[in-house]
C-alpha positions in Angstrom: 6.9 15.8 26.8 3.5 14.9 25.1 3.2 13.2 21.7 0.1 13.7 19.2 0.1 10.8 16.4 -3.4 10.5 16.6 -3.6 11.4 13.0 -2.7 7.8 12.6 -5.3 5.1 13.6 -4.1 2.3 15.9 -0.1 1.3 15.5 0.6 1.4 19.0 3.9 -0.5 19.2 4.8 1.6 15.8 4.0 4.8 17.9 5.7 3.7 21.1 9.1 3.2 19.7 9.1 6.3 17.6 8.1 8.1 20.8 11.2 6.1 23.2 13.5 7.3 19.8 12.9 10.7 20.3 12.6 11.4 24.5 16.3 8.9 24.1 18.0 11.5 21.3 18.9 8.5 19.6 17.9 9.0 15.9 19.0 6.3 13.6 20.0 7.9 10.5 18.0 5.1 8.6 14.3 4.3 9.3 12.7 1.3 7.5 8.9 1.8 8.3 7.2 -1.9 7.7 3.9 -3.5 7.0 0.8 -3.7 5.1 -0.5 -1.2 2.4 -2.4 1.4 3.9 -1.9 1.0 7.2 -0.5 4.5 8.0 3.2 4.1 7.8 3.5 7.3 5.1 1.2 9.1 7.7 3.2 8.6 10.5 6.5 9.0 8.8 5.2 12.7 8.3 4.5 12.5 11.8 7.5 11.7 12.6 9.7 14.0 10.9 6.9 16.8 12.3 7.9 15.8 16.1 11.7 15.3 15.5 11.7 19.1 14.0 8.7 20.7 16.2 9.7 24.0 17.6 7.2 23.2 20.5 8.8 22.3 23.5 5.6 20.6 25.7 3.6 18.9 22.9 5.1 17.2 19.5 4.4 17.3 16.7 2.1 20.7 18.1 0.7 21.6 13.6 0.6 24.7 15.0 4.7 25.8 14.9 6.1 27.0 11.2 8.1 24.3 11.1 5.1 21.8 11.3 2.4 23.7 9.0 5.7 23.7 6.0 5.8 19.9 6.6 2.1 19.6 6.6 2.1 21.3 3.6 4.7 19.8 1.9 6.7 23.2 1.2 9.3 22.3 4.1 13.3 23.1 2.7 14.5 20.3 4.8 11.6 17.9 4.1 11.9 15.5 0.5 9.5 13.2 -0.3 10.9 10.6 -3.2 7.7 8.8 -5.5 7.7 8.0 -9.1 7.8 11.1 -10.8 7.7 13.4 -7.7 7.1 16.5 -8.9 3.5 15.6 -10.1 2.6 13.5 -6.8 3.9 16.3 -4.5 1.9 18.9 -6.1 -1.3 16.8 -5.8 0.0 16.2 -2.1 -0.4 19.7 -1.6 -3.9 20.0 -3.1 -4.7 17.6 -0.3 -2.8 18.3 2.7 -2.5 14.5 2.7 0.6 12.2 2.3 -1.1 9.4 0.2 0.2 6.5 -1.9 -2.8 6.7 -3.8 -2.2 9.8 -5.6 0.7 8.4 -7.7 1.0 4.8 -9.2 2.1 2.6 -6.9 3.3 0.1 -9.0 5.5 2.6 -11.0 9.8 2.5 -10.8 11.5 5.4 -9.0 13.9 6.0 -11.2 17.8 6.1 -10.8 17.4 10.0 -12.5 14.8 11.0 -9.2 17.6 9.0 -6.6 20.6 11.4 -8.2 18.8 14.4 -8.0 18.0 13.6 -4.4 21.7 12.6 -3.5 22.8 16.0 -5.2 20.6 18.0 -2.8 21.8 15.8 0.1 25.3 16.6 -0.4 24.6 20.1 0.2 26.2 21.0 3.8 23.6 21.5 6.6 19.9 21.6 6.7 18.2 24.8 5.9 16.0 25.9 8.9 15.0 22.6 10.9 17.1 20.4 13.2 17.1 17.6 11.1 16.1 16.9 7.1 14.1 14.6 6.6 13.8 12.0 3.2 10.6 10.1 3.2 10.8 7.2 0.2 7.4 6.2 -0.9 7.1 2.3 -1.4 10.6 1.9 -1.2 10.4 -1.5 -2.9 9.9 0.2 -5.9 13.3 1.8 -6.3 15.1 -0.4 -9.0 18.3 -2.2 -8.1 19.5 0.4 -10.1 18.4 3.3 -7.8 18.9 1.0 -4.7 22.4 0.3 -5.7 23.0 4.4 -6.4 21.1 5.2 -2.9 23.7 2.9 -0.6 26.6 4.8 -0.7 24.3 7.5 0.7 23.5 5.2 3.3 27.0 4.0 4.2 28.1 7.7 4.5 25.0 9.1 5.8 25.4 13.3 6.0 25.2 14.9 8.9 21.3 15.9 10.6 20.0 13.9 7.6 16.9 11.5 8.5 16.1 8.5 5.6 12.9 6.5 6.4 12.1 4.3 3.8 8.0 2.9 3.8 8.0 -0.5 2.8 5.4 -3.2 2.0 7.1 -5.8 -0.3 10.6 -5.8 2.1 11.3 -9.3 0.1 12.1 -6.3 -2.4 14.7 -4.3 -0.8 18.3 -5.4 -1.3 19.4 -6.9 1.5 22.9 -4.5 1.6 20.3 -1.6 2.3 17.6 -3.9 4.5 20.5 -4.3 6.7 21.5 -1.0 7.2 17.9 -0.1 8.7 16.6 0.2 11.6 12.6 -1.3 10.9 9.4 -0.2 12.6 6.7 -2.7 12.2 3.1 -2.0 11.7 0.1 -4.2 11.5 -3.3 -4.5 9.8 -6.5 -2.3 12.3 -8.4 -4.2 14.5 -12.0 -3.6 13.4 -12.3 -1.0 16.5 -9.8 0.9 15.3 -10.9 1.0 11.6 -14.4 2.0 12.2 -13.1 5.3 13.5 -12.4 5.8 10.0 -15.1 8.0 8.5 -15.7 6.0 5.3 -18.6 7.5 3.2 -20.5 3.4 2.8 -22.9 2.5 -0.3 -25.5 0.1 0.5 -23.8 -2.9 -1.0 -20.9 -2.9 1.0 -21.5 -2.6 5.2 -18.8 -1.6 7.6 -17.8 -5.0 8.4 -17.7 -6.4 5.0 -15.3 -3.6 4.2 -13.3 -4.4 7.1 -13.1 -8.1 5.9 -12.3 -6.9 2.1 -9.7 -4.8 3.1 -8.3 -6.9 5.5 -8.2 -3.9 8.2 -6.3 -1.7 5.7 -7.8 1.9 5.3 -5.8 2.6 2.3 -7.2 -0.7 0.6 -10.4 0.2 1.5 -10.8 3.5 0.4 -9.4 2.1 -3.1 -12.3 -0.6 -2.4 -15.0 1.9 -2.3 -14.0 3.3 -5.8 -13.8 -0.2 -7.1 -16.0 -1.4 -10.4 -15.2 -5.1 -9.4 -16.7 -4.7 -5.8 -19.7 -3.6 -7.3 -19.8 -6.7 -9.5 -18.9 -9.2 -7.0 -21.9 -10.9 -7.2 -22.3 -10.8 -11.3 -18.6 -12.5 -11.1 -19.2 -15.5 -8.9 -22.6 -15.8 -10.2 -20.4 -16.5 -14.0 -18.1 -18.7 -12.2 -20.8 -20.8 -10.9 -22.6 -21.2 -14.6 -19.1 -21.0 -16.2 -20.7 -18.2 -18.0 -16.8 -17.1 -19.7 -18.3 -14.9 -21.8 -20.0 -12.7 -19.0 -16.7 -12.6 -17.8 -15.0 -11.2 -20.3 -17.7 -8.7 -20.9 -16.5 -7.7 -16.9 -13.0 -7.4 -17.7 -13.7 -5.0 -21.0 -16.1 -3.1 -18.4 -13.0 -2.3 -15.9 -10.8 0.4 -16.4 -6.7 -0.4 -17.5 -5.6 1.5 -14.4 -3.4 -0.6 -12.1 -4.9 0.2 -9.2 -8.5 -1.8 -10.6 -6.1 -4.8 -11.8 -5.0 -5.3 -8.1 -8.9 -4.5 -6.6 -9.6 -7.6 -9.6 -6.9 -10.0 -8.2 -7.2 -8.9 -4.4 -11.1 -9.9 -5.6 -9.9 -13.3 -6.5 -7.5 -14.3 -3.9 -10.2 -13.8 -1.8 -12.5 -16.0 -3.3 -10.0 -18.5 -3.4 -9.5 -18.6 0.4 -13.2 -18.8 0.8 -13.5 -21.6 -1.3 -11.0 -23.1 1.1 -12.2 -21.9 4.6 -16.8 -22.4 3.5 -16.4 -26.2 4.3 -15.2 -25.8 7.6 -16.4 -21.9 9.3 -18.3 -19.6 7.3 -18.0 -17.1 10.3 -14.2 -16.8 8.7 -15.2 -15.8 5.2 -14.0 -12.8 3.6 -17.3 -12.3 0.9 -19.6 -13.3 3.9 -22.4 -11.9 2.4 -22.0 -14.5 -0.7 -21.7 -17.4 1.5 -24.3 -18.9 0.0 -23.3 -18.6 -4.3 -19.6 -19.8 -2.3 -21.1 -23.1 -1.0 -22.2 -24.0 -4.5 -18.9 -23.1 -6.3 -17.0 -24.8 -3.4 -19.2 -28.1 -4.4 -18.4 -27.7 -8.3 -14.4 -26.7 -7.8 -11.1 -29.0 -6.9 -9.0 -28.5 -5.0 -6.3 -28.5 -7.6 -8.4 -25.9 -9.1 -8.3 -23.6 -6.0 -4.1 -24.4 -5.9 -3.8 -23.6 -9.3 -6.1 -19.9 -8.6 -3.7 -18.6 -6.1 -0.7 -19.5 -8.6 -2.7 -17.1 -10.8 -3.2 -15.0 -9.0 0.3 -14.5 -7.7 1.5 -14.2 -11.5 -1.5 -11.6 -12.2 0.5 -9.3 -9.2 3.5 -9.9 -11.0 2.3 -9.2 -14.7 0.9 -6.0 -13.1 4.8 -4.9 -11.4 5.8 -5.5 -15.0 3.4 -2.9 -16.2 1.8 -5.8 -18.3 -1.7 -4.5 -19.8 -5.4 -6.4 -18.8 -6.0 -8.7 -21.0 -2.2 -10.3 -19.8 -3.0 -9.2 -15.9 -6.9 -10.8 -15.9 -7.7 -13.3 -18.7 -5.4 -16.1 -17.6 -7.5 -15.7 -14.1 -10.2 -18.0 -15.7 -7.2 -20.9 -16.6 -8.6 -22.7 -13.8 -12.0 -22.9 -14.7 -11.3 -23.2 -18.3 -8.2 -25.5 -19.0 -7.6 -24.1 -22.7 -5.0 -21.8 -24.0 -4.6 -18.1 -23.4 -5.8 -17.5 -26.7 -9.0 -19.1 -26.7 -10.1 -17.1 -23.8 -9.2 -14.0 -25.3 -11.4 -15.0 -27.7 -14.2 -15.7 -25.8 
């Protein structure tokens, strides 16, 4: 039997496994699918589910059968994709034809009200028309411990021909009564020949490569890249940070947009400049903002290392202020702590 996941870039030890799982007949009833942030896990989980019910017999999944155009378009009976508010993602999912994170926010709760409605449809006898139904879990880390707790007796009594596969990026997350009962797939960041397949639409300030180093060989971070205000200010930002110009600064963070998804593009921004300012001393081959090597070189000179320390501590608080739904001024002002030693307030005032 032939397998098609070519949808999905790269991820061959991923693809291997899920291939040995099916040509075996030895479906776990719980899938945890593991690894970086767009990096094709929700992809291939559609995959997945597409080969395990395919009604073609030589080449799986085949998009051809019914079975797999109702999956692709996400009108399948047996097929029940769990997100923060799911009607309103799925619908936009099948605008697209496409199973992406980035049409919901990703930082949002699933709710303990979307986990019963889903149990109450699992308890159901049977599956409707396919071999197997199938419950894909968006960023699974984001069901509460409420919802976790209220999905594990679901997982201790799993119902009959019912697949789980939960996509995970933060598994520290996951209660470890439910990380236990999976069985994971990892998956990786792309190699850069593997990403460059991708058919990006590139603006003149950011290359191919220089997206690849950005992203850190994560499609799905790079596509939120390209859409980014702050990429497009790189420069302007160090440029402040070298002149401790604060004010410019703020005058960037009014310019951004209060979305979540531009509060992480901000803080990935700065993590990244905080392992330059670390690695320019000894290779600049091995910088992320390799382009600004030079505008690094001269912060590097200016900045301690205590300061550097203390902007990754920031930096990990900024990701946590933005799981708590915190707004910008809380997510991105205390960013400039480190270059400007004063109280929260005064740089909200600057």
């Amino acid at each position: 039997m032939e397998f098609d996941f070519t949808k999905v870039l790269g991820q061959s030890r991923a693809k291997n496994v899920l291939k040995k799982i099916i040509l075996e007949d030895n479906i776990p009833p719980f899938l945890m699918f593991v690894g970086p942030e767009g990096v094709g896990k929700a992809t291939l989980a559609l995959e997945f589910a597409k080969a395990l019910n395919c009604e073609n017999e030589e080449k799986r999944p085949c998009s051809e059968c019914n079975t797999c155009r109702l999956m692709s378009q996400f009108q399948h009976p047996d097929l029940y994709i769990l997100t923060p508010n799911p009607e309103e993602s799925i619908e936009k999912m099948r605008i697209t034809g496409e199973l992406r994170t980035d049409l919901y926010d990703p930082t949002k709760d699933i709710k303990i009200n979307e986990v019963r409605e889903l149990e109450r449809e699992l308890w159901k006898s049977g599956t409707y028309i396919a071999r197997y139904r199938i419950i894909i879990v968006l960023n699974g880390e984001n069901l509460n411990r409420e919802s976790q707790n209220a999905l594990l007796k679901t997982l201790e009594e799993p119902t009959p021909e019912t697949i789980i596969i939960f996509v995970v990026s933060d598994l520290g997350r996951i209660l470890e009564t439910i990380s236990s009962r999976a069985r994971k797939i990892f998956f990786s960041y792309l190699d850069f020949e593997d990403f460059k397949k991708y058919p990006f639409t590139l603006t003149e300030k950011i290359s191919l490569p220089l997206l690849f180093r950005l992203s850190n060989g994560s499609i799905g971070i790079a596509k939120r890249l390209l859409e980014s205000e702050t990429i497009r200010k790189r420069k302007d930002i160090v440029e402040a940070l070298l002149t401790a110009d604060f004010k410019k600064l703020a005058l960037v963070f009014e310019d951004l947009k209060s979305e979540r998804k531009e509060m992480l593009n901000f803080v990935d921004f700065y993590l990244s400049l905080a392992r330059d300012l670390l690695v320019v001393e000894v290779s600049e081959e091995k910088l992320i903002n390799h382009d600004l090597k030079g505008e690094l070189r001269k912060l590097r000179n200016k900045t301690t290392p205590e300061q550097i320390h203390h902007m990754f501590i920031q930096g990990a608080k900024s990701y946590r202020n933005i799981r708590r739904n915190a707004n910008k001024e809380v997510v991105l002002y205390p960013l400039l702590l480190p270059f400007y030693p004063h109280s929260f307030r005064d740089i909200v005032k600057l």
